[in-house]
C-alpha positions in Angstrom: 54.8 108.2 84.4 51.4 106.3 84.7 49.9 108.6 82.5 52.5 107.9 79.5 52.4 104.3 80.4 48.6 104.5 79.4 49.4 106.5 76.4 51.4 103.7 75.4 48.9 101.1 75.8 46.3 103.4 73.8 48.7 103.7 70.9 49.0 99.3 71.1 45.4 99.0 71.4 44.8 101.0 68.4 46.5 99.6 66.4 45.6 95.9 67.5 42.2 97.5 66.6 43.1 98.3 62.7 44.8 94.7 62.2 41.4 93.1 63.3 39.8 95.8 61.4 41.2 94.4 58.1 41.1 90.4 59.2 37.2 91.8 59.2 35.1 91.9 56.1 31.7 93.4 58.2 31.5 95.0 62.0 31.4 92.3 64.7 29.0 93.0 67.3 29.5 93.3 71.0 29.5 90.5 73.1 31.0 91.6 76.6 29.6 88.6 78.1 31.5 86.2 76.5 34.4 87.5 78.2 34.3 86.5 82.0 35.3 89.0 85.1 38.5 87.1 85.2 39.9 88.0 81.5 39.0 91.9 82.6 42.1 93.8 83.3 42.0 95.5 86.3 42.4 99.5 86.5 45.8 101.2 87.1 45.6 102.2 90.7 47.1 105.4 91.7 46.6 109.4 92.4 45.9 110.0 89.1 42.9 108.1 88.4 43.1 109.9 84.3 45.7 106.6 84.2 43.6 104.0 85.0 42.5 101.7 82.1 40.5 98.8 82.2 39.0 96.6 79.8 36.0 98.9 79.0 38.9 100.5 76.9 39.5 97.6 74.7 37.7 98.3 70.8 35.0 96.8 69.7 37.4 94.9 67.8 38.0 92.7 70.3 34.5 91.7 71.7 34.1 88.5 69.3 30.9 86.6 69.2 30.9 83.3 68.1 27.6 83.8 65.6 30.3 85.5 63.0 31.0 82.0 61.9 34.6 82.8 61.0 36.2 80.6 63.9 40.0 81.2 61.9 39.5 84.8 62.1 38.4 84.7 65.9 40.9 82.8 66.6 43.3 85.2 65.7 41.5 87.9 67.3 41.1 85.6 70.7 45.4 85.5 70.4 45.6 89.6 69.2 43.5 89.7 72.5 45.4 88.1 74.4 48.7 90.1 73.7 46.8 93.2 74.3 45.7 91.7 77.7 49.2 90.7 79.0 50.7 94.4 77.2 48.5 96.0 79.5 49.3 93.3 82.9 53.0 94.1 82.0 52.1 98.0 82.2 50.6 98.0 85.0 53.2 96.3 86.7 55.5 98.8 86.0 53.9 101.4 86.6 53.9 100.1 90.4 50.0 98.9 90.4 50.4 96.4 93.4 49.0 92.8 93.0 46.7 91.7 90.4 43.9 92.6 92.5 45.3 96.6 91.9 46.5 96.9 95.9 49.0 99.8 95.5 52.8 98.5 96.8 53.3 99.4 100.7 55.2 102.3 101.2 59.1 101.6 102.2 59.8 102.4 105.9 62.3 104.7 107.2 64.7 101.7 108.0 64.2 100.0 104.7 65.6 103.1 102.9 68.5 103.9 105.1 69.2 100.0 104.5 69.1 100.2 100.5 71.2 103.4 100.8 73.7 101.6 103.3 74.1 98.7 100.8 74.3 101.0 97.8 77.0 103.1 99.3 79.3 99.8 100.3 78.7 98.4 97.0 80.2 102.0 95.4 83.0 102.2 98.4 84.0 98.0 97.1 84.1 99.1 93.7 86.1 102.1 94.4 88.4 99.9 96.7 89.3 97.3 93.9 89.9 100.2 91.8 92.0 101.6 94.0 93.6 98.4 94.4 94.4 98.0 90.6 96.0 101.1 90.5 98.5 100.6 93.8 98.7 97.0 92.1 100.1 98.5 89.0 102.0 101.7 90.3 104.1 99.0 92.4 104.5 96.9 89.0 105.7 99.9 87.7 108.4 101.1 90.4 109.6 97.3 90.5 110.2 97.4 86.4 111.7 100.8 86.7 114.3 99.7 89.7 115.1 96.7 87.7 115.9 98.8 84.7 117.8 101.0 86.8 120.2 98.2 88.7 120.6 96.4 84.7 121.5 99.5 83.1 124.3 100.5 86.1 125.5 97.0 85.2 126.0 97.7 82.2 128.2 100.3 82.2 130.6 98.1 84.6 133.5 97.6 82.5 133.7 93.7 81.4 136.8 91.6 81.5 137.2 89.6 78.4 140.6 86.9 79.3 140.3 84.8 76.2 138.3 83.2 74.0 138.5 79.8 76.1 136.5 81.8 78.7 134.5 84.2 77.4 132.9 87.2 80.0 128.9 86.1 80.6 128.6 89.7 79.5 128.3 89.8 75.4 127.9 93.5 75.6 129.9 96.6 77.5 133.2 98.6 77.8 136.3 96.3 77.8 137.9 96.5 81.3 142.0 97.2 80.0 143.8 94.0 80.1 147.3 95.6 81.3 149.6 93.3 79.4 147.6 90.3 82.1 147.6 88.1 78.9 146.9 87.5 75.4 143.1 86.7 74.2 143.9 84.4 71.7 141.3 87.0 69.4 141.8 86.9 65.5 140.6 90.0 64.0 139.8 89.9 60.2 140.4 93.1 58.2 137.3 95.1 57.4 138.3 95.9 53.9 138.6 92.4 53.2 134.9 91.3 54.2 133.0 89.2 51.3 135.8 90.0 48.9 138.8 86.9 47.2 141.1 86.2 49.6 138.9 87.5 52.9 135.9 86.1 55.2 133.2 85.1 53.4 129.6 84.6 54.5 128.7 82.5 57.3 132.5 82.7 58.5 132.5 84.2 62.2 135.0 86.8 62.9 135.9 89.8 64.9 136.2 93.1 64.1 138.2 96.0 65.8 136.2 99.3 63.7 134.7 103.0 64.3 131.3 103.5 64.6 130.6 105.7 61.7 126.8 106.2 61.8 124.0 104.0 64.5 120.4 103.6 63.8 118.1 101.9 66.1 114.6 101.5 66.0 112.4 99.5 67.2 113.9 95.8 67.7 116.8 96.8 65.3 119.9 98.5 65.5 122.2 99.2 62.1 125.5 100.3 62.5 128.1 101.3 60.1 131.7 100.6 61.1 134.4 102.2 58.8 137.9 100.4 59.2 140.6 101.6 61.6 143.6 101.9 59.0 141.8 103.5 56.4 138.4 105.6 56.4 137.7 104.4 52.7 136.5 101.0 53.8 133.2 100.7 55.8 130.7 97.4 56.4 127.1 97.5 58.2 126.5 95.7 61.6 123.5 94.4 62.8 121.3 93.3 66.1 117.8 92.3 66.0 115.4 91.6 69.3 116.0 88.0 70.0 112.4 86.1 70.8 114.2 83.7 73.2 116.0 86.8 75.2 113.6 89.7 74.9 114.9 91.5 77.8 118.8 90.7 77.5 118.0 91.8 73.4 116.5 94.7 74.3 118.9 95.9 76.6 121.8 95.4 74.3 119.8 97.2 71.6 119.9 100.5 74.1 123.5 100.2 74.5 124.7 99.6 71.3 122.4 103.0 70.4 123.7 105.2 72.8 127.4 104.4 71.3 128.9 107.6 70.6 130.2 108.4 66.9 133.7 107.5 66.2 134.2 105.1 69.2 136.4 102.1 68.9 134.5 98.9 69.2 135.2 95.0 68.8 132.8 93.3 67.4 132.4 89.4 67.3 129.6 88.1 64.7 128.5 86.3 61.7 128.4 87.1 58.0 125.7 87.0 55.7 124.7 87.6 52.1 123.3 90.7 51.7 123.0 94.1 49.4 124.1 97.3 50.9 124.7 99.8 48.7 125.9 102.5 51.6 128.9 100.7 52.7 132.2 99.8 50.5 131.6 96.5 51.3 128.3 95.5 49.4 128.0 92.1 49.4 128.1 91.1 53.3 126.5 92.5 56.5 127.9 91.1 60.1 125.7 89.3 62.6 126.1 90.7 65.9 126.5 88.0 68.8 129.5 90.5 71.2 130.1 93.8 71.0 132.6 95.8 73.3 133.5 99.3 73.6 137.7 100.0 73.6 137.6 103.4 73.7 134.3 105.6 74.1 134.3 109.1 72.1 133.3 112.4 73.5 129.8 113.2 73.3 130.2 116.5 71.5 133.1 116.5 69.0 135.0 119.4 67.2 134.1 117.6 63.6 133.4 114.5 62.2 135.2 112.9 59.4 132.0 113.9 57.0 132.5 117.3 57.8 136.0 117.0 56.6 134.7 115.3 54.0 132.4 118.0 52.4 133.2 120.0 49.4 133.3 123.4 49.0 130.5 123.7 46.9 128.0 121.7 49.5 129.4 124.0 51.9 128.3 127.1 49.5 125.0 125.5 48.8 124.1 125.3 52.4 125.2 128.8 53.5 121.4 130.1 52.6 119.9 127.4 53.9 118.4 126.6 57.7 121.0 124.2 58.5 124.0 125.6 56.9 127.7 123.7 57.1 130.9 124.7 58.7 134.1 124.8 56.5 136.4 122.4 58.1 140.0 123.0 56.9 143.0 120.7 57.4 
């Protein structure tokens, strides 16, 4: 290490020595005796005595004599000097030289070094206990969230008692608990075919809806449905819910129920209309608003066929056949 610490301080000297060189227009003589024993640089100190470097080293460059008559230029020799003079301090420091007077640094006892491993090893056993720590902190975070989750979504699929609109369930989303003929909810429902067209709701009315869910797509804080009316599978209108910035959680958790809403189920739906372009649905001018939605009657999971299937002509069906997903022929 000493030796490359010298090599170093070679490689600054030199080339402290060719920027005087230039700064020079003839040789400046030696005058070592302008330079006192206090502005020497004491040798490196060490078992390798190839490292030790003293001011004998130092160019000729750097001896200036004040008969030159250039007192600018030896001034900034005197301060080239004086960098090369600390640069070399500063290495031998490092390289473990002792005190300016070159005493090599006393050797560390037995005790000292068990002590500075002691103190290194419960600085690494902390560290490894706050990490530790984190990761319990955030595992428990974690099982807390995931039990909350748990006990919200089992109330969620307890079936919600809706008496009338005078008092309406805290509940805005679930499966309708049956009434059994216990009253009359005082509900209007507006006709689906009717939506946005003379004669029905318009937009910004606020109606309810009793429809089939005919196709759900949810992602990310959205959910689109498309309800197609009970009386006649001709009519259909799109349904909306976005994640509400004042509820997040309550949002988010109606989101995830109204997606796992099986095809073909009977909902009610209580929202708003709005203006709006939708080319997929028969009714094109108006989308509703979600604010309540309740299940009536859940559809299986798996169904025989769906009313698209039906649907399909016998060419698609043909087209298909060679295909990776071909169709099945649904005759009535």
């Amino acid at each position: 290490m000493r030796v490359l610490l010298s090599s170093v301080l070679t490689v600054a000297l030199v080339v402290d020595n060719m920027r005087l060189s230039k700064a020079f227009s003839a040789p400046i003589p030696h005058l070592s005796s302008a330079l006192s024993a206090s502005q020497r640089v004491a040798p490196f100190r060490g078992a390798n005595s190839a490292a030790a470097v003293s001011l004998s080293a130092v160019p000729h460059a750097f001896q200036l004599t004040a008969l030159h008559g250039k007192t600018d230029v030896a001034g900034r020799a005197g301060t080239w000097l004086g960098q090369g003079v600390r640069r070399m301090e500063t290495i031998r420091r490092m390289s473990g030289g002792g005190d300016a007077g070159g005493a090599p640094p006393a050797e560390k006892t037995e005790e000292e070094k068990a002590a500075l491993k002691a103190e290194r090893e419960a600085r690494k056993a902390a560290k490894e206990a706050e990490a530790q720590a984190k990761k319990d902190k955030k595992a428990a975070e974690a099982a807390a969230k995931a039990a909350k989750d748990a006990e919200e979504e089992k109330a969620m699929r307890e079936p919600v008692l809706y008496r009338s609109t005078a008092d309406e369930p805290a509940r805005k989303f679930g499966d309708l608990e049956m009434m059994q003929s216990r009253g009359t909810t005082g509900r209007v429902f507006s006709s689906l075919s009717s939506l946005g067209l003379p004669g029905g709701a318009q937009a910004g009315d606020e109606v309810w809806i009793r429809a089939r869910v005919s196709a759900v797509r949810a992602k990310g804080g959205s959910c689109f449905m498309v309800l197609r009316d009970i009386s006649s599978p001709f009519y259909t209108a799109q349904a909306c819910l976005f994640k509400d910035k004042e509820d997040p959680e309550g949002s988010t958790r109606a989101l995830k129920w109204l997606a796992d809403l099986t095809l073909e189920s009977v909902v009610d739906i209580k929202g708003t209309l709005a203006a709006a372009e939708v080319r997929s649905c028969s009714q094109q001018t108006v989308e509703l608003q979600i604010s309540r939605c309740y299940a009536v009657s859940r559809a299986p999971v798996q169904l025989p066929f769906l009313l698209e299937d039906a649907a399909r002509s016998d060419e698609e069906i043909a087209a298909a056949a060679g295909t990776d997903k071909p169709l099945s022929a649904v005759y009535q």
